[in-house]
Steps between C-alpha positions, in 0.01 A plus 500: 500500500267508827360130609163657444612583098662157452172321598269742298740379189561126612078516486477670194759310336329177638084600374634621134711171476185286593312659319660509204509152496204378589368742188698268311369139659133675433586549147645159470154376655290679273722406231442164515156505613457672149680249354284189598204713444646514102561101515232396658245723215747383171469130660098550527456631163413213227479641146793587410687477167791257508809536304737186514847440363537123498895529427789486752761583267305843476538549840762433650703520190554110512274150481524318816404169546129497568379844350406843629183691443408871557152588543350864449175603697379831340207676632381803205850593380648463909734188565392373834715164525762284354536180553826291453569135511826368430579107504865410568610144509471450910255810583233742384537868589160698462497916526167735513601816427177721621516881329281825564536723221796307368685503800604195673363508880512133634670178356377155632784245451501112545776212403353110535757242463429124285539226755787302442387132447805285682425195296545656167684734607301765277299796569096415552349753310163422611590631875611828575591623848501865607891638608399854492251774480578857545310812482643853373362789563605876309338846504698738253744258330649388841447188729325592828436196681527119436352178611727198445484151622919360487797694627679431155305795323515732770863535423389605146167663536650793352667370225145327419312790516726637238435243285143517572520886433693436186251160393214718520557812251661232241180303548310815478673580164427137351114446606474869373693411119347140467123648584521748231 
């Protein structure tokens, strides 16, 4: 191969390879541009017709000490946002599952801790502190970016936005049978 052929390839090689992926970063920026356009619009709406399921057992398939709710937002016949609160005995986890024609595309969690009380050594459940929020974001069934505020679920983000993935059709299946 002549110098002159080797650097007409290295080039070529080099502008299909950046361009191939900065098509992909664009795609990933219009993706989630889209995706807080969505939010931002099923967050701004106000009339929608609420579905709650004020049972943790339900749920999660077992009580836990505080409770657990799941709240349906319909707008016309199209789910729009789920809500989930679940009250353990040190923490509440809250999930908002946000869907576009039944398909999950962004999933804003948040864990808040009680405050220990030294003197009684109990849990103040008046005061809550925040330990975590996180933000998921999917286009096609599959996470494409995340925002998260500890190390400890970047390990798992994947493994969360299974769940998430998983949460969200059951959830879409129960809102769906109770609002019939």
């Amino acid at each position: 191969m002549t110098p002159r052929n080797y650097l007409s390839l290295t080039f070529f090689a080099l502008f299909t390879l950046t361009s191939t992926f900065g098509q992909g970063k664009e795609d990933k920026i219009y993706a989630l541009n889209n995706i807080r356009t969505l939010y931002q619009n099923i967050n701004s709406y106000k009339n929608y017709e609420t579905i709650i399921i004020d049972d943790a057992e339900i749920l999660l398939g077992q009580a836990t000490d505080n409770g657990g709710s799941l709240t349906g937002y319909y707008k016309g016949d199209s789910l729009k946002k789920v809500t989930e609160w679940v009250g353990l005995s040190n923490k509440v986890i809250q999930n908002e599952y946000y869907f576009d024609k039944d398909k999950l595309f962004f999933v804003y969690s948040s864990e808040s801790r009680y405050k220990f009380n030294d003197s009684t050594q109990s849990f103040d459940y008046t005061k809550l502190e925040n330990i975590f929020k996180g933000r998921y974001y999917f286009s096609n069934g599959k996470l494409i970016d995340t925002i998260l505020n500890d190390k400890e679920h970047i390990a798992t983000k994947k493994q969360d936005a299974a769940e998430f993935l998983t949460s969200s059709e059951d959830y879409l299946k129960l809102l769906k049978t109770k609002r019939k």
